[in-house]
N, C-alpha and C positions, 0 to 999 in steps of 0.2 A: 677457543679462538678469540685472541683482543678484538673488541670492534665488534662484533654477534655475540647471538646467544645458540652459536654450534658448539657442539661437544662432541669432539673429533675424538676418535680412536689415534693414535700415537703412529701408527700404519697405516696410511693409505693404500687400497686393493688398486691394482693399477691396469685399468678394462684394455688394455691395448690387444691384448692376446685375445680377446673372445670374439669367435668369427674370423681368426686369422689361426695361431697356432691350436687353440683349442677350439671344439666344437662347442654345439650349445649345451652338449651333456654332460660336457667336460667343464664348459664354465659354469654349467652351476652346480659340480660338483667341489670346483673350488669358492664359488660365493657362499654356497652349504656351512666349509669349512670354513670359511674366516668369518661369518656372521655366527658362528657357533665357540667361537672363542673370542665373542664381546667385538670383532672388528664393525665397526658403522657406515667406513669413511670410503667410499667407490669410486675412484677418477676413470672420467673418459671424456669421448669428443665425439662430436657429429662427424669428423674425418675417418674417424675407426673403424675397420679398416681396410681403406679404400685403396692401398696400396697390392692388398693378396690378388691373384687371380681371381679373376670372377666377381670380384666385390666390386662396392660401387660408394661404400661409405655408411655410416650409420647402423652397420654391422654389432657395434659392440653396446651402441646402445639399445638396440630392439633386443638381445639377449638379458642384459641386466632389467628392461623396461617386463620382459615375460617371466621374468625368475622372481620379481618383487612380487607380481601379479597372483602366481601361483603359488607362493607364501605366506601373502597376505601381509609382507614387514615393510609399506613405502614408510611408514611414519617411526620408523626405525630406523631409517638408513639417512645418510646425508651422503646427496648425489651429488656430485661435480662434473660438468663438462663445458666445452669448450665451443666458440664460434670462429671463423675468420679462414680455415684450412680445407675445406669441406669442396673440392672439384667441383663448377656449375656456382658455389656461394662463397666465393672470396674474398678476404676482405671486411670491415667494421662499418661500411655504410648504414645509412638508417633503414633500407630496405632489407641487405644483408641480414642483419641483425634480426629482423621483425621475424623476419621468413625464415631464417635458419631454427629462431626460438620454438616456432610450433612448428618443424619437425621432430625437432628432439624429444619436445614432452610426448609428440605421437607414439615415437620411438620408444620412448620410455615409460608410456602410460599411467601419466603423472600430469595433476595441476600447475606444479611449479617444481621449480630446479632450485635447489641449499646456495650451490656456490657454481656461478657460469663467468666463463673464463673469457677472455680477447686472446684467444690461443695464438697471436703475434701482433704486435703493433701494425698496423697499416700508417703509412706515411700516404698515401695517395687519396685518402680521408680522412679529410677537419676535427683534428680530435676532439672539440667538442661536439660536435656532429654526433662520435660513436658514443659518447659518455651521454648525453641526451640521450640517446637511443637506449640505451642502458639505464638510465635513468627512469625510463617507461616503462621500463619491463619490471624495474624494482617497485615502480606506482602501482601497478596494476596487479601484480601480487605473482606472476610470472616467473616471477626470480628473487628470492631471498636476500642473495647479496651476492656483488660484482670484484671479480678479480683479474688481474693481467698475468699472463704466460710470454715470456720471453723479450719480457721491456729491455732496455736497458738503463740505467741511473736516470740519465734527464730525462728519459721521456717519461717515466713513473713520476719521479718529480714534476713536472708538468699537467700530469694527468692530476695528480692530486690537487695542487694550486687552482687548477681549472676548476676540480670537482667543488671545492669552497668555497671560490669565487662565485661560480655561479650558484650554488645554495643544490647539489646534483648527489645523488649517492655516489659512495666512493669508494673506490679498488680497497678492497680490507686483507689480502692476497698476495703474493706472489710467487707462480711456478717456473722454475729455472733449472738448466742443467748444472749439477754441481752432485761431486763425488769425490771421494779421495784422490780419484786422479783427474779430476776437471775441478781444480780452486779459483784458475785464474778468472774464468766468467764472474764469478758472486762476490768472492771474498772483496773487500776494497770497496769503491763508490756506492756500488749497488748494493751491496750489504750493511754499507753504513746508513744508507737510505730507507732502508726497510725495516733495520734496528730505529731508527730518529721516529718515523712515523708510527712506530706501534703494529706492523704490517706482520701478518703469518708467512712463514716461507715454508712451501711442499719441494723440495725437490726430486724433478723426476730424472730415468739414469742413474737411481741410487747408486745400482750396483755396476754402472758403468757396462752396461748390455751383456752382464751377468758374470766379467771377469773376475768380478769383486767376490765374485763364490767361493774363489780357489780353485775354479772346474780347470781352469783353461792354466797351463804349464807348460815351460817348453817340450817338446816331443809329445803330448797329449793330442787327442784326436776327439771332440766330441761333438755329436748329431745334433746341431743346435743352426738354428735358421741365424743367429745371434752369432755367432761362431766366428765369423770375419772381423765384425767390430771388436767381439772381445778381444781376439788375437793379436789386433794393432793395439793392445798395453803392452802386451808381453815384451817390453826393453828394459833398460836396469833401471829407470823410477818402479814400473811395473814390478817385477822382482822384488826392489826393495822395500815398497807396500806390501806385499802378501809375504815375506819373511817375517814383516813388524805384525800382520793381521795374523800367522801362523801363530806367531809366539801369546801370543794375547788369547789365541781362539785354546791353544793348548791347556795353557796355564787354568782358565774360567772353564775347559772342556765345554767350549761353545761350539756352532761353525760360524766357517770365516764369514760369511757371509753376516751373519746376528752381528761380528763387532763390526763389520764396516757398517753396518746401518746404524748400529749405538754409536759409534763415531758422530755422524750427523745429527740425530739425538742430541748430542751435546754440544753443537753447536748453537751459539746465538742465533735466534728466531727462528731457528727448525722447528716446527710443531710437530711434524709431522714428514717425512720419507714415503714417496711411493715409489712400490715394487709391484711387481707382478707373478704369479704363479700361472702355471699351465695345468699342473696338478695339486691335488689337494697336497700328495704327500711333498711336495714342494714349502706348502707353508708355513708349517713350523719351526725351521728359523729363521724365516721371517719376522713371525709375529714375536720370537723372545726379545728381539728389537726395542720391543715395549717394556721389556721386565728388565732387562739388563741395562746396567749405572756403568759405566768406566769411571776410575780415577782420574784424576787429573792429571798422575804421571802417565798413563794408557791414553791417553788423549792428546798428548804431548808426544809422544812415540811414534803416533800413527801421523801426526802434523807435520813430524821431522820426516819421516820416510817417503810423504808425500811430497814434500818442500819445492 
């Protein structure tokens, strides 16, 4: 990653599922799996996830925080997660913040956090305000390095100006929805902004709430909690991406799913793609993600169909 000294796995594991679709025996038999084929890179949030029944939030990291535990790999792993979403902790105020941080490393059973996200801009506080606050937590040893989830162009630019101005650590980061078939959020200002700066981009919704698999077809029927969203691609841009990701997955005998995420891969300032697994046998083509190169006519193919 430009700007640290993280050495990110090419895949990010994406904690959303742990303590929601998957159990804790399930999630760490998929952390099992992707830290056993070189993966390092773990995204989640103190929100996760507060949406299932019965949850309350910080679900996904008290499972990663007891899986690391009972491993013995924290100094192996580079954790990321997130503040501002979290039901009761809204928000990037400097108490927000303070208070949200030592839950999570509770949760996580951990000194400090790699990479802690502003999992949304707050306009209802002084962004310098949140970037001091942030600031502190990078002093004090808390947190490694700060990144923003869901800016848009000027307030990242903003955030940045701010952080130089005042002499403050500064967002080295950015996580955003952006997939074959969601371009229009990143590509343009906000992508030009994150290329100018030198900024890493993770985006999360690789696979666009798993349509990008090829699971989901007209007349197909599949037991997925995901199943709604994906379903709303399924029109003729929808179609006309998984015909281009067919042909390409055929040709290289991948699945669909490995070239939409090399797709991203090849894009400018992606470092790195988070996905998530529910089970292990989910992961590996996932992770070929990592090993597979498109040309630049396959790159182009899949740009056009998305267009």
């Amino acid at each position: 990653m430009p700007h640290t000294d993280l050495d990110v796995f090419p895949l990010s594991l994406g904690g959303n599922v742990f303590g929601w679709t998957a159990n804790e025996e399930q999630s760490f038999a998929v952390l099992d799996a992707y830290a056993a084929a070189g993966g390092n890179f773990i995204d989640t949030a103190d929100m996760y996830s507060c949406w299932a029944p019965g949850n309350s939030g910080g679900e996904s990291e008290t499972i990663i925080g007891r899986w690391m535990k009972k491993r013995g790999n924290r100094n192996k792993m580079v954790i990321a997660t997130k503040v501002g979403k979290l039901p009761g902790l809204l928000g990037l105020s400097t108490k927000t913040i303070q208070r949200a941080v030592e839950g999570s490393l509770e949760r996580l059973q951990t000194d400090h956090i790699d990479l802690y996200y502003a999992h949304e801009d707050d306009r209802a506080t002084p962004l310098i305000e949140s970037l001091a606050a942030f600031n502190g937590l990078v002093r004090s040893g808390k947190v490694r390095y700060i990144a923003a989830s869901n800016y848009n162009a000027p307030r990242l630019a903003e955030a940045l100006r701010a952080c130089r101005r005042e002499g403050l650590a500064q967002y080295v980061a950015l996580q955003q929805h952006y997939n074959l078939m969601e371009r229009q959020k990143y590509e343009g200002e906000l992508q030009e902004t994150v290329a100018a700066e030198g900024l890493s981009s993770f985006p999360y919704f690789s696979l666009a709430s798993g349509f990008l698999t090829g699971k989901y077809r007209t007349g197909s029927k599949v037991d997925s909690k995901r199943a709604e969203g994906a379903g709303a691609y399924l029109n003729d841009k929808g179609r006309k991406v998984l015909g281009a990701l067919d042909e390409i997955a055929s040709t290289r005998k991948e699945a669909v799913a490995t070239i939409a995420l090399a797709w991203l891969v090849a894009q400018p300032t992606v470092v790195a793609p988070i996905a998530s697994a529910r089970t292990p046998e989910q992961l590996p083509p996932l992770l070929r993600a990592a090993d597979v190169r498109l040309t630049k006519e396959e790159v182009q193919k899949l740009s056009a169909a998305s267009a």
